[in-house]
BAZAVO-148800 format. One record per residue (C-alpha): residue in one letter; x, y, z. Coordinates in steps of 0.05 Angstrom, whole numbers, plus 5000, padded with zeros to 4 digits. Example, Ala and Ser with C-alpha at 12.3 -4.5 7.8 and 13.67 -1.06 7.14 Angstrom:
REM BAZAVO-148800
A524649105156
S527349795143
***
This chain:
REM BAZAVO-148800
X416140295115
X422439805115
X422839235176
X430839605173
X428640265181
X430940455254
X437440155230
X437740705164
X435141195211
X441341135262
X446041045200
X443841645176
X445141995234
X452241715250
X453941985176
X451042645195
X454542705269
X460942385236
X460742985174
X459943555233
X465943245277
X470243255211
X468343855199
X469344085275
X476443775266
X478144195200
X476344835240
X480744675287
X486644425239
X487045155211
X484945525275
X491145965254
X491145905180
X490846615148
X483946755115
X480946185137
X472946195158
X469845715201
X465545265170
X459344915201
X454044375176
X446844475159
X442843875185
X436943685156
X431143345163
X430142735111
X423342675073
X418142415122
X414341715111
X409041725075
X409742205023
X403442484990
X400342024948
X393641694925
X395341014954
X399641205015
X398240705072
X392840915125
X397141165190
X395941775234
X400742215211
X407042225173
X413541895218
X420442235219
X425641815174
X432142145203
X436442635186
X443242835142
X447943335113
X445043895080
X449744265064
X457144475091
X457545285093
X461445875112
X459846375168
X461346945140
X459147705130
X459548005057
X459048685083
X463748715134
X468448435071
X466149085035
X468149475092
X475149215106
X477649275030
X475349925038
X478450185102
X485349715074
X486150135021
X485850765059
X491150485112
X496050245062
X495850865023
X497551265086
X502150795109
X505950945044
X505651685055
X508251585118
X513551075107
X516551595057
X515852185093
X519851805144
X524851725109
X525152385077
X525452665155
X531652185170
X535652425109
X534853155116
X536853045192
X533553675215
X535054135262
X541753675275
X549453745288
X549053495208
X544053815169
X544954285120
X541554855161
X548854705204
X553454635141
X550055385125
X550455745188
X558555475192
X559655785117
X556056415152
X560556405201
X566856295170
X565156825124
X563757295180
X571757135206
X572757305139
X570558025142
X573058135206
X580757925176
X579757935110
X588557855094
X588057325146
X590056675091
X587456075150
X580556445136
X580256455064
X581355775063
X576055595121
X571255975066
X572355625015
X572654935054
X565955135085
X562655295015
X564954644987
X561654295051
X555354595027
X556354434954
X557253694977
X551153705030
X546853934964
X550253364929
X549352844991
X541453104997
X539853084917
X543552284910
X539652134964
X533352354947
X535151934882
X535751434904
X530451354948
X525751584892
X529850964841
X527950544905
X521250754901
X519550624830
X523149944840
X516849854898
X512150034849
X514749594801
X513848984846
X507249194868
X505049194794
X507648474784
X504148244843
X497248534827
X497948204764
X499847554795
X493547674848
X489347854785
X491947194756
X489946754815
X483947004824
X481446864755
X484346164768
X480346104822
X474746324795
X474745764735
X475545254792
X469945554830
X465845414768
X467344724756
X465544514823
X459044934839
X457644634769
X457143964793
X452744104854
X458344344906
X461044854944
X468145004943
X468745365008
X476945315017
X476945624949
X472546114980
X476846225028
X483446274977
X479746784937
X477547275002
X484947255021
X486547424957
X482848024950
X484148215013
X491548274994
X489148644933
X484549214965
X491649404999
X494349574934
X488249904902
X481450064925
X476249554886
X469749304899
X467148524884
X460448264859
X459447564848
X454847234792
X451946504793
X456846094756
X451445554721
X444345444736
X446344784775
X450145134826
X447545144899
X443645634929
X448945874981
X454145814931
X459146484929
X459146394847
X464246794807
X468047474827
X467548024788
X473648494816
X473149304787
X478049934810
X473050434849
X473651114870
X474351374943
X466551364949
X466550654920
X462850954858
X465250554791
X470750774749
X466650404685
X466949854647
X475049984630
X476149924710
X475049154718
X480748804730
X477148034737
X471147924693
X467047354730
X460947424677
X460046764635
X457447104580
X462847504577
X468446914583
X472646914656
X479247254649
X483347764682
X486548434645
X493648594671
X495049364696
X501449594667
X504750334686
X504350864635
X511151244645
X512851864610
X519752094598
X522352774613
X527853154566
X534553054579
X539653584591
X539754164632
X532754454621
X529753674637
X524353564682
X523352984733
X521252204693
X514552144722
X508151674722
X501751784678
X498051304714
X495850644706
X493350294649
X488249604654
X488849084594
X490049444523
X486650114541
X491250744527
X487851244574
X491351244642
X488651374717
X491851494776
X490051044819
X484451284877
X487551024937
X491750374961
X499350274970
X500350384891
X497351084892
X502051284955
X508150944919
X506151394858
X505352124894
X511951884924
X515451804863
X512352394821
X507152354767
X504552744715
X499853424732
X499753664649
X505154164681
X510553744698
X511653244760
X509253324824
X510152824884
X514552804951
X520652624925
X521053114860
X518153684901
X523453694954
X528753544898
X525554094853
X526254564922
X533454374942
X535054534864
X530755234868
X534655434935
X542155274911
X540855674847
X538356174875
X543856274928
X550256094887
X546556524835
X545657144893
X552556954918
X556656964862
X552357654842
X555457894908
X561457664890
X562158024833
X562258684862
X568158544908
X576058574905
X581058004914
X587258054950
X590057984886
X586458704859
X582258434814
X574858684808
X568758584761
X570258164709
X576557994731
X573157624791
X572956844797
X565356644800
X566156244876
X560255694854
X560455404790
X555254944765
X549455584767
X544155724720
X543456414698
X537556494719
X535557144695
X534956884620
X529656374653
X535755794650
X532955144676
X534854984758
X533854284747
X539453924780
X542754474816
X543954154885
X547553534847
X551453924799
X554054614854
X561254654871
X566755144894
X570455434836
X576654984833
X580655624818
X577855874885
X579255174918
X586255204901
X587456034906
X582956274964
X586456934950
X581557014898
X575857104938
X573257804929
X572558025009
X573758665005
X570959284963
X575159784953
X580859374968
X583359835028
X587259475078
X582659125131
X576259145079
X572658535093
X565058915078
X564358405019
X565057825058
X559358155102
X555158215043
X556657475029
X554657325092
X547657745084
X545857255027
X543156755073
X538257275106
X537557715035
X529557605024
X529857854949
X533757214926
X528056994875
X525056474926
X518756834944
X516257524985
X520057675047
X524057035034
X531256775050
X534556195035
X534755995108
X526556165118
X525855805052
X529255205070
X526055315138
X519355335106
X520554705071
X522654285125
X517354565172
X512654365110
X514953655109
X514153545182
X507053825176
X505653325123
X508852755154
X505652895226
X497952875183
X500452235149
X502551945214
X495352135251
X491651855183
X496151185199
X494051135267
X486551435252
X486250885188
X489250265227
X483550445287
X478250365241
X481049755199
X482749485266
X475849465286
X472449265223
X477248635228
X475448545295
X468648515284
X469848085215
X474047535258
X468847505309
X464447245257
X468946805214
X474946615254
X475145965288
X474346025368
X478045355400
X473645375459
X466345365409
X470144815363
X470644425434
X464244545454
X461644285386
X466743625387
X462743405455
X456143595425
X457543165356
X460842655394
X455042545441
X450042555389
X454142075351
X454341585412
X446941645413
X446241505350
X449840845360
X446340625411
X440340785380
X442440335324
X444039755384
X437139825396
X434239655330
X438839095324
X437038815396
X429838885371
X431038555296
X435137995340
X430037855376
X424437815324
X428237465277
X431536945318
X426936895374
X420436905355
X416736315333
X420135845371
X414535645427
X412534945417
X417234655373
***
């Protein structure tokens, strides 16, 4: 053993203490960096003296010859990563549903001073004024005032749904490009990961970069991450290379055409871009809702919907493809507000038919009041009803022409009556024992239904997510008062260390310069 071993020994040791207080200080640098673990430092002991050999020297035993750095690692918990992504995914796809539903609430406005349920029940009542003075001119006009109000509250709802669906698919759109751009950086990532773990390291703030990364991904689609050794140099406790595949809802694989980031060196590292497979509806009157096949994943041509995340709730929001046309929140309601105006302008103008204007005119010779109606009993199309219904301008600008009366006796106004029993008429073509106001009654009481379950699945979703992060940050996150705690403990030992070292050198001092003097 050296003469200078005490003074290697305490060396050693102030390079080990010093390593842990750096690292102590880089915990608490990013104390409130996002996605940042805590990191700590494996001390180890160095290989005793003497090792085991034929002509090791004769001592008692083997003597201690310091210590250093193992190794620099993360504290964190793989599974409680697992469980996160998956409980993220189921949040953010509810929070979708509900953000939507939200906003589908607001815009219908119901029951309000300014919902269309109000706009109806004033055209009810102005044609009940009607029938009680049918000659009365002030009235006709309040009619036909009151059924354009309704036209244009069908108009106001179908834009508006529009345009919160054209919103929508703009969302999606941006969600795509930053999967893709997530998918991108991961794979970057992953290429540096292997570079470095190549050469004998650990690259635990890529780590880090990576975790956050797919964090931010399991939002947008549920996905579950192995990891693979990235060379047979790499450390033991080295992460390696992500492999990052779409799942279902039970985390069971979608197959081989589900990964997104390929972290298998045999395979080469790269990343396949999801796209969105649209398909387009026919245009014209008998057109159906644009809608969304599903997602496709590098050059594959089957498309998925996706099982859960933001993207799947963006895509039920905007419609997508069932074989049978498009189904989703926004199409269904628009698909219903088109189904109820055709089939009461259709009912109404029926009605109207059999009536007499002030002017005598009957049958034939009758203005239809709505224009803009499918004939619906040759199976006509009702797509885009609500945006297309309007009071006959011939009415708008004659309101002699509507047909109150039936005989056309003086004081007649049972037509306008019968008008008026449209809104309660149950065999209007929108199901059994159904009115337009029970329809549209239905349908509202339907969305608030759905919106109250998405709502409780928020708050049920964000408990549990809540909780798993909880439990994840008490493991990883960086705690000020430990980091403290740690800075006295490295700091002491580090003092120690130095004065160990003082020691040796006293001792070496005095042997070398002291000794050997006596008698000279």
């Amino acid at each position: 053993m050296s003469t200078f071993q005490g003074l290697e020994m305490a060396k050693q040791a102030l390079f080990a203490q010093q390593s842990a207080l750096h690292t102590t200080g880089h915990n608490i640098s990013n104390a409130n960096t996002e996605g940042y673990t805590r990191q700590r430092v494996n001390f180890e002991t160095t290989s005793p003296y003497p090792a085991a050999s034929r002509n090791r020297p004769e001592i008692s035993g083997q003597l201690g010859t310091g210590v250093e750095a193992g190794s620099v690692q993360r504290i964190r918990n793989a599974f409680l990563d697992q469980q996160f992504r998956s409980e993220n995914s189921k949040a953010q796809y509810w929070d979708t549903r509900a953000d939507a539903l939200s906003r589908m609430e607001t815009l219908l406005n119901e029951p309000s001073e300014q919902g269309l349920n109000k706009t109806m029940d004033q055209f009810w009542q102005s044609l009940q004024d009607l029938a009680a003075n049918p000659e009365n001119s002030g009235a006709r006009s309040v009619v036909a005032q009151r059924g354009q109000a309704v036209a244009d509250t069908f108009h106001y709802l179908s834009d508006s749904l529009k345009s919160m669906r054209a919103d929508t698919r703009e969302q999606i759109n941006v969600q795509v490009r930053q999967t893709n751009t997530i998918l991108e950086k991961i794979n970057s990532i992953n290429k540096q990961v292997k570079n470095i773990e190549t050469n004998g390291q650990i690259a635990n703030d890529l780590y880090d970069e990576r975790d956050r990364l797919l964090d931010e991904l399991s939002g947008i689609v549920n996905i579950d991450v192995s990891y693979s050794d990235s060379s047979d140099s790499a450390p033991e406790m080295a992460d390696g290379l992500a492999t990052v595949k779409i799942v279902d809802e039970s985390g069971q694989s979608l197959g081989e055409s589900a990964v997104l980031v390929n972290g298998n060196l045999g395979e080469g590292l790269e990343f396949k871009e999801i796209a969105i497979d649209d398909y387009e509806a026919d245009s014209g009157k008998n057109a159906d809702f644009a809608g969304i096949n599903g997602i496709t994943i590098g050059d594959q041509e089957e498309s998925f919907l996706p099982p859960e995340g933001s993207l799947k709730g963006l895509m039920e929001t905007y419609g997508h493809s069932t074989g049978k046309g498009t189904t989703g929140s926004f199409p269904d309601m628009l698909n219903d507000l088109d189904k109820m105006a055709a089939a009461f302008a259709s009912e109404f103008n029926t009605i109207h038919k059999d009536g007499q204007d002030l002017n005598g005119n009957s049958g034939d010779e009758i203005e239809d009041f709505f224009t803009g109606v499918p004939d619906i009993e040759n199976d006509e199309s009702v797509f885009g009803t609500a945006g297309e219904l309007a009071v006959n301008g011939t009415v708008m600008n004659d309101p002699d022409l509507i047909a109150a009366s039936q005989g056309g006796d003086a004081g007649d106004g049972s037509n306008a009556s019968a008008l008026a029993d449209v809104f309660d008429d149950t065999d209007v073509g929108l199901g059994e024992n159904t009115s337009v106001r029970s329809f549209y009654e239905s349908k509202i009481g339907d969305m608030g239904v759905n919106a109250e379950k998405a709502n409780t699945m928020v708050e049920n979703t964000g408990i549990l997510r809540s909780q798993v992060e909880t439990q994840r940050e008490s493991v990883s996150s960086v705690s000020l008062d430990e980091e403290m705690t740690n800075m006295i403990k490295f700091q002491h030992a580090y003092n120690a260390a130095a004065r160990s070292m003082t020691a040796v050198d006293e001792l070496l001092d005095r042997v070398i310069n002291n000794m050997g003097l006596v008698g000279r």
